[in-house]
LUMMI-916828 format. One record per residue (C-alpha): residue number from 1; residue in one letter; y, z, x. Coordinates in steps of 0.5 Angstrom, whole numbers, plus 500, padded with zeros to 3 digits. Layout:
# LUMMI-916828
NUM | A | Y | Z | X
...
This chain:
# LUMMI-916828
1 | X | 086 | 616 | 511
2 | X | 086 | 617 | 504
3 | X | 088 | 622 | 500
4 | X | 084 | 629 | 498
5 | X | 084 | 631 | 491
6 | X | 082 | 638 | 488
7 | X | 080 | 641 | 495
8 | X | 081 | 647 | 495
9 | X | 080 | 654 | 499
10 | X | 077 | 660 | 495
11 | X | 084 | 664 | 493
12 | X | 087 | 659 | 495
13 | X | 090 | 652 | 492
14 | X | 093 | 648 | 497
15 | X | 098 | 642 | 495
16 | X | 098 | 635 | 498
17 | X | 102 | 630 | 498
18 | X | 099 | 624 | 495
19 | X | 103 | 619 | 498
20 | X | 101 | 621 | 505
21 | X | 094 | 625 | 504
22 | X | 098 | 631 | 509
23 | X | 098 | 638 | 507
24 | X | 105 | 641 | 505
25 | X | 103 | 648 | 503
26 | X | 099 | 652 | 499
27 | X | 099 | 657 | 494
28 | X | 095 | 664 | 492
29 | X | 091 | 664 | 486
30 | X | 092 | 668 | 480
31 | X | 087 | 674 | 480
32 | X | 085 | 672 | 472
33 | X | 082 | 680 | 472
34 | X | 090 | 682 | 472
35 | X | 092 | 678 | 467
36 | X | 091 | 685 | 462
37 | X | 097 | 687 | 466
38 | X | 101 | 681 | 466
39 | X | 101 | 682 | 458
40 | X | 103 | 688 | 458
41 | X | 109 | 687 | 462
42 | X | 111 | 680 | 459
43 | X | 110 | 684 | 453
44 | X | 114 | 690 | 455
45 | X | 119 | 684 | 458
46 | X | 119 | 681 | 451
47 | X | 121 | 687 | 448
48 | X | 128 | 688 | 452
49 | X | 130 | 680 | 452
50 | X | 129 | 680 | 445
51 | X | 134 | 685 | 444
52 | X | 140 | 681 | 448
53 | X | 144 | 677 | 444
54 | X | 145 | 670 | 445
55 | X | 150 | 670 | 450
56 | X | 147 | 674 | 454
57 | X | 141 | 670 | 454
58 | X | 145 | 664 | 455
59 | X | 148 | 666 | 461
60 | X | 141 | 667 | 464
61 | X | 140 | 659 | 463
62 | X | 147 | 657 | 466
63 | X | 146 | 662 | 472
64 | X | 139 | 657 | 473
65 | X | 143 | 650 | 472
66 | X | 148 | 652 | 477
67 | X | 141 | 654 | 482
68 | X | 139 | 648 | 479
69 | X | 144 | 644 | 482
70 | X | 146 | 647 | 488
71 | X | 139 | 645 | 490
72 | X | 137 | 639 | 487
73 | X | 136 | 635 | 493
74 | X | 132 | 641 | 496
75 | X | 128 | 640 | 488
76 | X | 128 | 633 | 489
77 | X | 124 | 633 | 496
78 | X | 120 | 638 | 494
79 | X | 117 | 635 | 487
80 | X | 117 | 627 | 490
81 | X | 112 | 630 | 495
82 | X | 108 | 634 | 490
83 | X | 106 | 628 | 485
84 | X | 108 | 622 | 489
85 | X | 114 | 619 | 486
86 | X | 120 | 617 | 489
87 | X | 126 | 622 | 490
88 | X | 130 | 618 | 486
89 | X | 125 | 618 | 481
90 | X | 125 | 626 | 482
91 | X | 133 | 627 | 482
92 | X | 133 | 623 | 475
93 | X | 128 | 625 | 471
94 | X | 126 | 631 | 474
95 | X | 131 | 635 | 476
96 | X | 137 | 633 | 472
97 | X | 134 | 634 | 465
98 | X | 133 | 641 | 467
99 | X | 139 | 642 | 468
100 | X | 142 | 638 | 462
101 | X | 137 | 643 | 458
102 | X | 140 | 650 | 461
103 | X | 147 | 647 | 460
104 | X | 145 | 645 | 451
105 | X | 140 | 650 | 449
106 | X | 144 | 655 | 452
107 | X | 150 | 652 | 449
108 | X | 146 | 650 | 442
109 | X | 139 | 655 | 441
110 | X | 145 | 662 | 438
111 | X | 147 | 656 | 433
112 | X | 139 | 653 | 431
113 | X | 136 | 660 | 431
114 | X | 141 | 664 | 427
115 | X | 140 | 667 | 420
116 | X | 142 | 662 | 414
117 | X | 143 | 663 | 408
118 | X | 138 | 660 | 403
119 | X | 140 | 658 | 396
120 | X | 138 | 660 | 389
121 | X | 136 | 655 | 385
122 | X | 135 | 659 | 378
123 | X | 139 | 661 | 374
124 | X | 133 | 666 | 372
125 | X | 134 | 669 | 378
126 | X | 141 | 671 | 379
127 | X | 140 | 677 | 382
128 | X | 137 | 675 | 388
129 | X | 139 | 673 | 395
130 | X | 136 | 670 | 402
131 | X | 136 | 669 | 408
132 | X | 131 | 666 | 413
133 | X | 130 | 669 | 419
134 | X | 128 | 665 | 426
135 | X | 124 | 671 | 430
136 | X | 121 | 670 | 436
137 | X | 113 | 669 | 438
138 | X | 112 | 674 | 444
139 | X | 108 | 671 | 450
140 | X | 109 | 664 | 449
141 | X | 103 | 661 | 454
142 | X | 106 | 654 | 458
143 | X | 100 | 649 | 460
144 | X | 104 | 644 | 464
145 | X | 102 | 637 | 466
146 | X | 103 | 634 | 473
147 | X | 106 | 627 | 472
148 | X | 112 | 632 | 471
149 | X | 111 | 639 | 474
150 | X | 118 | 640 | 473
151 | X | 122 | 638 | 467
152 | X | 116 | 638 | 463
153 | X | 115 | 645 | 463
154 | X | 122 | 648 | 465
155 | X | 124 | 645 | 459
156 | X | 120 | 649 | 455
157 | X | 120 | 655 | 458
158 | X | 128 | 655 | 457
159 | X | 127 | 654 | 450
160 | X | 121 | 659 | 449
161 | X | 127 | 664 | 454
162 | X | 133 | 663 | 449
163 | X | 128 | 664 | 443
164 | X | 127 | 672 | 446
165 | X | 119 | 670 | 448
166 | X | 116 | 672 | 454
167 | X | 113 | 666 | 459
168 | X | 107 | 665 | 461
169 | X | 107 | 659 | 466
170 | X | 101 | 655 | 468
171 | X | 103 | 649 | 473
172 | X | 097 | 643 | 474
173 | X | 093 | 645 | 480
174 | X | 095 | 638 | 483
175 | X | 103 | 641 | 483
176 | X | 103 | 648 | 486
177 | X | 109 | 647 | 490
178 | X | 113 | 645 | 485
179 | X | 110 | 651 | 480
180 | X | 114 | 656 | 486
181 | X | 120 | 652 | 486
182 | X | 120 | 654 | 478
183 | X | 120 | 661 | 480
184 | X | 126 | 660 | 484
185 | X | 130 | 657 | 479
186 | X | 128 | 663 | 474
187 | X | 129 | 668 | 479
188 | X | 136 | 666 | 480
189 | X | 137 | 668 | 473
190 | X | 135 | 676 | 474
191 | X | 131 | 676 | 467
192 | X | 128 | 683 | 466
193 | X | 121 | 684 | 469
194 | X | 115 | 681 | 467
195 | X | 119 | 677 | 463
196 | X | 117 | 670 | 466
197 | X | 111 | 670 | 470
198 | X | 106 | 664 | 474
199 | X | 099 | 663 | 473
200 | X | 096 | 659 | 479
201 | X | 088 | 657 | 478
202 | X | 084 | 654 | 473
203 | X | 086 | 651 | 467
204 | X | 080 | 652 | 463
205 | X | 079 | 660 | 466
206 | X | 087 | 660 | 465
207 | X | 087 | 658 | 458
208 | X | 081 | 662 | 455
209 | X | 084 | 669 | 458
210 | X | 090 | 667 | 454
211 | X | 086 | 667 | 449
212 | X | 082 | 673 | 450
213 | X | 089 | 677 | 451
214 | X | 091 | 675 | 444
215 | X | 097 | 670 | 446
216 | X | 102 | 669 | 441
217 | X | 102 | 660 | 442
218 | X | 100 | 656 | 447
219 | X | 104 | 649 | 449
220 | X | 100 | 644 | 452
221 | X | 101 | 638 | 455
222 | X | 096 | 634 | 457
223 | X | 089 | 630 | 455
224 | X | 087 | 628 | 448
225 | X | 080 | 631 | 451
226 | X | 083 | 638 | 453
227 | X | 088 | 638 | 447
228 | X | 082 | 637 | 442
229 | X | 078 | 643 | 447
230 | X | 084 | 648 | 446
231 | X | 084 | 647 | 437
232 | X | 076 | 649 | 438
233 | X | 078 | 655 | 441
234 | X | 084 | 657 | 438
235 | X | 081 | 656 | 431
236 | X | 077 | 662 | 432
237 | X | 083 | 667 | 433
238 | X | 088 | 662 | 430
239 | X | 092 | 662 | 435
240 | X | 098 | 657 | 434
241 | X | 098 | 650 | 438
242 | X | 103 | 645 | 441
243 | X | 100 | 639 | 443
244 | X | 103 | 634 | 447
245 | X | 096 | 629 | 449
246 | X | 098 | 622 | 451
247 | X | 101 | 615 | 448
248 | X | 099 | 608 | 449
249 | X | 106 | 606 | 448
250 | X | 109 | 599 | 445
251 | X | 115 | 595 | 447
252 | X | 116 | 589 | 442
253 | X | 121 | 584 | 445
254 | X | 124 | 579 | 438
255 | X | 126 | 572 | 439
256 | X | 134 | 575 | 439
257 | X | 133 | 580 | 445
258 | X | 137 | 580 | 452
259 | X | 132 | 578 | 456
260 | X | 136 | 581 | 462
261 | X | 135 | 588 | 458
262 | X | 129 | 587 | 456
263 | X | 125 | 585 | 462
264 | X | 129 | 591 | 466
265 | X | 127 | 595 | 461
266 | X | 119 | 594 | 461
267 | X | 120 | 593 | 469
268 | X | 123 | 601 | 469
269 | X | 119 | 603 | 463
270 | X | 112 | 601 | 465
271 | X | 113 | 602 | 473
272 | X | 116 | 609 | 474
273 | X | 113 | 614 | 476
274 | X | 107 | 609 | 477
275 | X | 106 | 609 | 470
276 | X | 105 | 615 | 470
277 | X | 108 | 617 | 463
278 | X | 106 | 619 | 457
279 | X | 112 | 615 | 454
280 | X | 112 | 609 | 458
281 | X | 111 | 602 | 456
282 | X | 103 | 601 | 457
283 | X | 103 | 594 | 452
284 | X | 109 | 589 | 452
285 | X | 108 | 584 | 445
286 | X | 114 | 578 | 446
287 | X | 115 | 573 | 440
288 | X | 112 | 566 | 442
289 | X | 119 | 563 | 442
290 | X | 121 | 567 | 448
291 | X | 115 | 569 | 451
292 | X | 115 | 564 | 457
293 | X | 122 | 566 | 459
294 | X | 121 | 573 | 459
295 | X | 114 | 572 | 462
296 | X | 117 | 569 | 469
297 | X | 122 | 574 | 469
298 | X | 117 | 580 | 469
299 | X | 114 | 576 | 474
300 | X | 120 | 575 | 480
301 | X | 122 | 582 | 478
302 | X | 114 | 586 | 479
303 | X | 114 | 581 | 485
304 | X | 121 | 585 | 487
305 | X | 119 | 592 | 487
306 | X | 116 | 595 | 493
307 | X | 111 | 601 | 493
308 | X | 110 | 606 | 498
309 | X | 112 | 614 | 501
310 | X | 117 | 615 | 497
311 | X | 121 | 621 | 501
312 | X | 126 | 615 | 503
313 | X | 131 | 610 | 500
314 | X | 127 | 604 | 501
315 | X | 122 | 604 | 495
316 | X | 123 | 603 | 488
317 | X | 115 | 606 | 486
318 | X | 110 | 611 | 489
319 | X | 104 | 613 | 489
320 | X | 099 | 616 | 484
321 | X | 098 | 623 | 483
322 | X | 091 | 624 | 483
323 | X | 085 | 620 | 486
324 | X | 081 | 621 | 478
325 | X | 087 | 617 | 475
326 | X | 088 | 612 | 480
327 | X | 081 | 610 | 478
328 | X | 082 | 610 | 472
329 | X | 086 | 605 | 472
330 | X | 082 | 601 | 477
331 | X | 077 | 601 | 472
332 | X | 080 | 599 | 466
333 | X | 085 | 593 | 470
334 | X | 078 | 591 | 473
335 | X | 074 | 592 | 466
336 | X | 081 | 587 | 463
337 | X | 080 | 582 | 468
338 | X | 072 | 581 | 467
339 | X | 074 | 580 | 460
340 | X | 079 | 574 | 462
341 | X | 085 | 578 | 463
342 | X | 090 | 576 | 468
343 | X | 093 | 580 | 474
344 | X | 100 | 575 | 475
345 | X | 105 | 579 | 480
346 | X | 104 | 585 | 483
347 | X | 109 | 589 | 487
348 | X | 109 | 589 | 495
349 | X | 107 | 595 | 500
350 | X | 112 | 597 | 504
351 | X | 111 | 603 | 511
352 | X | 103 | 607 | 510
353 | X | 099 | 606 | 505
354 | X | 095 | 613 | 506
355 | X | 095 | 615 | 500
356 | X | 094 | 614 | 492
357 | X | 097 | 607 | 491
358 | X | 096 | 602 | 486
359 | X | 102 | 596 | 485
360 | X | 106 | 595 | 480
361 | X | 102 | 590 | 476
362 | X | 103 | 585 | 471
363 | X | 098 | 582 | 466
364 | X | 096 | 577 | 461
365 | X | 091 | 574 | 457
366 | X | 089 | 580 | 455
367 | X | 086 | 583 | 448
368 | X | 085 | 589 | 444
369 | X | 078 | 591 | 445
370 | X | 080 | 591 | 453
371 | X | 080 | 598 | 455
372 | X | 087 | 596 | 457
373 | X | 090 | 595 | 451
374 | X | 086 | 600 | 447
375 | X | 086 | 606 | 451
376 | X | 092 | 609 | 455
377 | X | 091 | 606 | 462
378 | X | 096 | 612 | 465
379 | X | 098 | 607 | 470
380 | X | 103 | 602 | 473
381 | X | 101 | 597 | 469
382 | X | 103 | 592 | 464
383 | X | 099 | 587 | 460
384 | X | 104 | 582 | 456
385 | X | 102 | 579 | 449
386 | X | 105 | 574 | 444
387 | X | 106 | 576 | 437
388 | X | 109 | 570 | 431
389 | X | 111 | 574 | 426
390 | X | 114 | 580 | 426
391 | X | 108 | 583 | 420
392 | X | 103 | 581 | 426
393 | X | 107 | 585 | 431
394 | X | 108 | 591 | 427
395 | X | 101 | 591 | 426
396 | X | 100 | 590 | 434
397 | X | 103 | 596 | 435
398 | X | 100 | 601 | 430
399 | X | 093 | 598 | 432
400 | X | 092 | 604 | 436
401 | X | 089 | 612 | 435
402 | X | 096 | 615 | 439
403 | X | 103 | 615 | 438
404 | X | 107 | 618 | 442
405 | X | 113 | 613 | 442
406 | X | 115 | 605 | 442
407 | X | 121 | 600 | 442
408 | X | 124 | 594 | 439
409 | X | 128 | 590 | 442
410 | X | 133 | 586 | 439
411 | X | 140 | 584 | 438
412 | X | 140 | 585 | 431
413 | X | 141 | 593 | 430
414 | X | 139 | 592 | 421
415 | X | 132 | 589 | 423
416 | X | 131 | 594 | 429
417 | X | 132 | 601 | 424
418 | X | 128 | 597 | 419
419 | X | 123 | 595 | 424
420 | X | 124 | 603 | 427
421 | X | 121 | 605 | 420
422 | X | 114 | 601 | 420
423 | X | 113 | 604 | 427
424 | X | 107 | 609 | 427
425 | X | 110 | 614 | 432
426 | X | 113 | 619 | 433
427 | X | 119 | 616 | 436
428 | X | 123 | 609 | 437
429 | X | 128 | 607 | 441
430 | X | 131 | 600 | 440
431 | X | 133 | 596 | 446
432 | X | 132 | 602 | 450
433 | X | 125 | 606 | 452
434 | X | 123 | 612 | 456
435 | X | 128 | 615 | 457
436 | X | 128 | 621 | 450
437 | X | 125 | 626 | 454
438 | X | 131 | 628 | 458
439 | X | 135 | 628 | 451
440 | X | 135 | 636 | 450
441 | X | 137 | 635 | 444
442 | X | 133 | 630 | 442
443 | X | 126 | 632 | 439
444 | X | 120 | 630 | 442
445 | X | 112 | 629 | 440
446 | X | 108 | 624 | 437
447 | X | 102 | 623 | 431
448 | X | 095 | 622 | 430
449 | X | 092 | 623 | 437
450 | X | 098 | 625 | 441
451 | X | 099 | 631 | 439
452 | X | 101 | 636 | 434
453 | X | 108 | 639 | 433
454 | X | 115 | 638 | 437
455 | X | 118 | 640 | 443
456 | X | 126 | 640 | 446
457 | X | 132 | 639 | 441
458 | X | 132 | 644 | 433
459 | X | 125 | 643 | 432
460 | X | 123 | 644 | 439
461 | X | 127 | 651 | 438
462 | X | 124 | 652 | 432
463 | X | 116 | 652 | 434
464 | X | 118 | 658 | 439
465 | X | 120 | 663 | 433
466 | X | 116 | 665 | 427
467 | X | 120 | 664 | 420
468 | X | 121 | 669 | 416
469 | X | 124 | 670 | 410
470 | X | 128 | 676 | 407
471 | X | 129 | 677 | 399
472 | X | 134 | 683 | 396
473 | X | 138 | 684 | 390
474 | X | 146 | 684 | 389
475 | X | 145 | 689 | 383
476 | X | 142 | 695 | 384
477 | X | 136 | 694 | 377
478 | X | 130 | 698 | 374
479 | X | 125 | 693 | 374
480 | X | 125 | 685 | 374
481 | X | 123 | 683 | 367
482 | X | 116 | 681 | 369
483 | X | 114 | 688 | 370
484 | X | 110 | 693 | 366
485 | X | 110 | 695 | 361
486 | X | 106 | 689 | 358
487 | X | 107 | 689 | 352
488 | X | 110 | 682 | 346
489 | X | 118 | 684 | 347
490 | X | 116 | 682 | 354
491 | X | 112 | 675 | 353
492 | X | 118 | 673 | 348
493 | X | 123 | 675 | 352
494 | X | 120 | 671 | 359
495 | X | 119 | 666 | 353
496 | X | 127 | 665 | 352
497 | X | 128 | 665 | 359
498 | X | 124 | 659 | 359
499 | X | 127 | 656 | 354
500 | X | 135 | 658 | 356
501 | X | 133 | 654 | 363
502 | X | 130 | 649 | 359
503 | X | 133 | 648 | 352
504 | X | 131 | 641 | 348
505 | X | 137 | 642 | 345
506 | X | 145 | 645 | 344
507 | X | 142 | 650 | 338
508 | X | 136 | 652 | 342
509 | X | 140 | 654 | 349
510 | X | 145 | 659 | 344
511 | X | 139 | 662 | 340
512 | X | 135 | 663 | 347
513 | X | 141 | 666 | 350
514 | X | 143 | 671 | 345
515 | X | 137 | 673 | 345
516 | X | 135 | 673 | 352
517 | X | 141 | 677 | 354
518 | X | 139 | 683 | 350
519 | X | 132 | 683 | 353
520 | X | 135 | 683 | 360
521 | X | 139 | 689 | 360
522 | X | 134 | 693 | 356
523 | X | 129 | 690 | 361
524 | X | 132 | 691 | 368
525 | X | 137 | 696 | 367
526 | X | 134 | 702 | 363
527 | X | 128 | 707 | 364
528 | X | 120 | 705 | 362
529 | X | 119 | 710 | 357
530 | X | 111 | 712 | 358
């Protein structure tokens, strides 16, 4: 028995667990032509919340954390049958960053978001006073992923929350379940009517009904393909986006590492979730020095790992989430191999294999115009290459059209941070890797074709609000001294003023000064005679 993929009812979306290929619920489909209504009352809604003080608004989130983890088993079950990943992968990358994420933006948005002043730098205008706002956008549409149906979205809705937006929350069609979890958490936070709302159907349908109700930012995690599809529609209303589209990630392993760290560390980053990360590790590049050492240790450490059903505690992986991306990785393993690629370990099958598995597989003899290497292959597996000099790995890393995150791994933290700075991405770990997202604090996006924008931490709490910059004077004036009347007495007194701030010397600051000072009285503080 395999697993379906994409069957569904009409009015219906219906979850199936991909490890097993059973039915484990369903959910009604959202009536599109009631998304007007919708809008109306997110923006109602909207109205309301952004009228609560940061406070308030954060205990909203702490009352969800606490819901969070009164129920994290029940969460934990309900997302590992939903996508396939183990419980154990669930609890740790799902469901315990959401509530470290109610537990910082609750306790750091007020900080982030409040008024700041903004220095006058001139002299010329003494007069003048800033401060720049952060306002919230209205409706924030949510399009979320199916790799991580819970933290990925819960993270942005609770930063779109604290920043006073209203959410409108499209969950992947392969993961409706864990959609319904997500409204259980928020419910237990008694927000204002319409404030949060789920869509269930067709992302496509969805997105352009967004658009046709004029929605004020979309977030989007998914395909480079679908991301570039949402710019084309958003240009005509110039709806603002957030795009997280995908990494082809690199590891590079120096002749210094601890190779103890540096093989766990490729193991869990490129194996968890079945490799379906955006940030996982997807090519591994070890100097020459070390290669055959760290090789054998990958090996006896894929060979280790056990992939199966993963709602027990005897498996390290599960299944993949979806019949179309386990293809996807089928072809570009088989691809690699035609081309003289190797496959040298694989992890071992443990209980039914119903479901979308692919083993956790290792790789060599691999090169840059395999599809393997060039493109992400989204899956549980690793290819491992040699590099000699540290310029050549860094050219290696860069070598691709995503950049979403990389690592270095090395006992020397000088040449990590240096090296760190050549990487093309938007974040480096050093010894480290896959791990950032759960970092509320820690901002999160990639360059070239991962995307645009950022989520999580300030930048992520920033891409929630619109800035907007208040002016005013502390003396009350006529007029600035660039007004009306235009006229010579004008023009030699913008001249001193110039002169004044920047005076070639000691004697031309004195003189434009005695004969600015005049000017400015007569000019800001008098009538214009007509």
């Amino acid at each position: 028995m395999t697993a379906p993929q994409d069957i569904q009812e009409p009015g219906l979306t219906i979850a199936y667990n991909p490890a097993t290929g059973k039915e484990i619920g369903h959910v009604p489909n959202t009536d599109l032509n009631k998304l007007p209504e919708m809008f109306a009352h997110a923006r109602s809604a909207q109205k309301i919340w952004a009228k609560r003080t940061f406070k308030e608004r954060a205990r909203a989130l702490r009352k969800m954390r606490d819901y969070i983890v009164a129920n994290a088993d029940e969460l934990s079950d309900i997302v590992s049958k939903s996508n396939g990943k183990t419980r154990i992968d669930a609890l740790a990358t799902e469901v315990l960053p959401c509530s470290l994420a109610c537990d910082w933006y609750s306790r750091h948005a007020e900080k982030v978001l409040k008024d700041k002043k903004l220095p006058i730098d001139s002299i010329l205008f003494f007069n003048k006073r800033t401060v720049m706002q952060r306002k919230a956008l209205g409706v924030v549409g949510i399009i979320s992923p199916w790799n991580y149906p819970l933290s990925i979205p819960f993270g942005e809705v609770v930063m779109g929350l604290m920043a006073g937006n209203a959410i409108l929350l499209k969950v992947a069609a392969a993961t409706p379940l864990v959609g319904e979890a997500i409204n259980r958490i928020i419910e237990a936070a008694n927000l204002p009517k319409g404030l949060f709302q789920q869509i269930v159907g067709s992302g496509g349908a969805v997105s352009n009904a967004f658009f046709e109700q004029g929605i004020d930012k979309i977030f989007f995690t998914g395909s480079v393909d679908v991301g570039k599809q949402l710019m084309e529609q958003a240009s005509k209303t110039l709806t603002p986006l957030s795009l997280e589209l995908g990494g082809n990630d690199p590891m590079l392993v120096f002749e210094d590492a601890d190779l103890e760290r540096a093989t766990n560390g490729a193991a869990w980053a490129g194996y968890q979730n079945a490799g379906q990360s955006c940030g996982g590790v997807e090519r591994v590049y070890v100097h020459e020095s070390i290669y055959d050492e760290f090789l054998q240790l990958m090996i006896e450490k894929t060979k280790a790992l056990r992939h199966g059903v993963g709602q027990g505690f005897n498996v390290d992986m599960g299944s993949m989430t979806t019949r179309g991306q386990l293809n996807t990785v089928r072809k570009h393993v088989d691809e690699a191999v035609k081309k003289g690629a190797r496959i040298v370990a694989q992890s071992q099958p443990v209980g039914p294999q119903n479901g979308h598995f692919y083993p956790a597989t290792l790789m060599v003899d691999t090169t840059d115009d395999m599809l393997l290497i060039r493109d992400e292959t989204f899956g549980p597996v690793i290819p491992v290459m040699k590099f000699a000099t540290e310029d050549e790995a860094i050219a290696m890393a860069n070598n691709s059209h995503l950049a979403l995150t990389s690592s270095i791994w090395t006992k020397d933290l000088d040449r990590a941070k240096r090296v760190a700075g050549l990487l093309e991405s938007g974040v480096t770990t050093i010894n480290d890797h896959l791990y950032t997202h759960g970092l509320s604090e820690m901002p999160w996006g990639g360059w070239k074709h991962s995307g645009l924008g950022r989520t999580h931490g300030h930048e992520g709490l920033l891409e929630m609000t619109h800035a907007k910059a208040v002016n005013w004077d502390i003396i009350p004036s006529k007029r600035n001294i660039w007004w009306y009347p235009s006229n010579e007495e004008t023009y030699k007194g913008l001249l001193n003023a110039q002169r004044f701030v920047y005076p070639r010397d000691a004697k031309e600051f004195v003189s434009s000064a005695a004969k600015l000072t005049p000017f400015l009285v007569k000019k800001m503080f008098t009538r214009w005679k007509i």
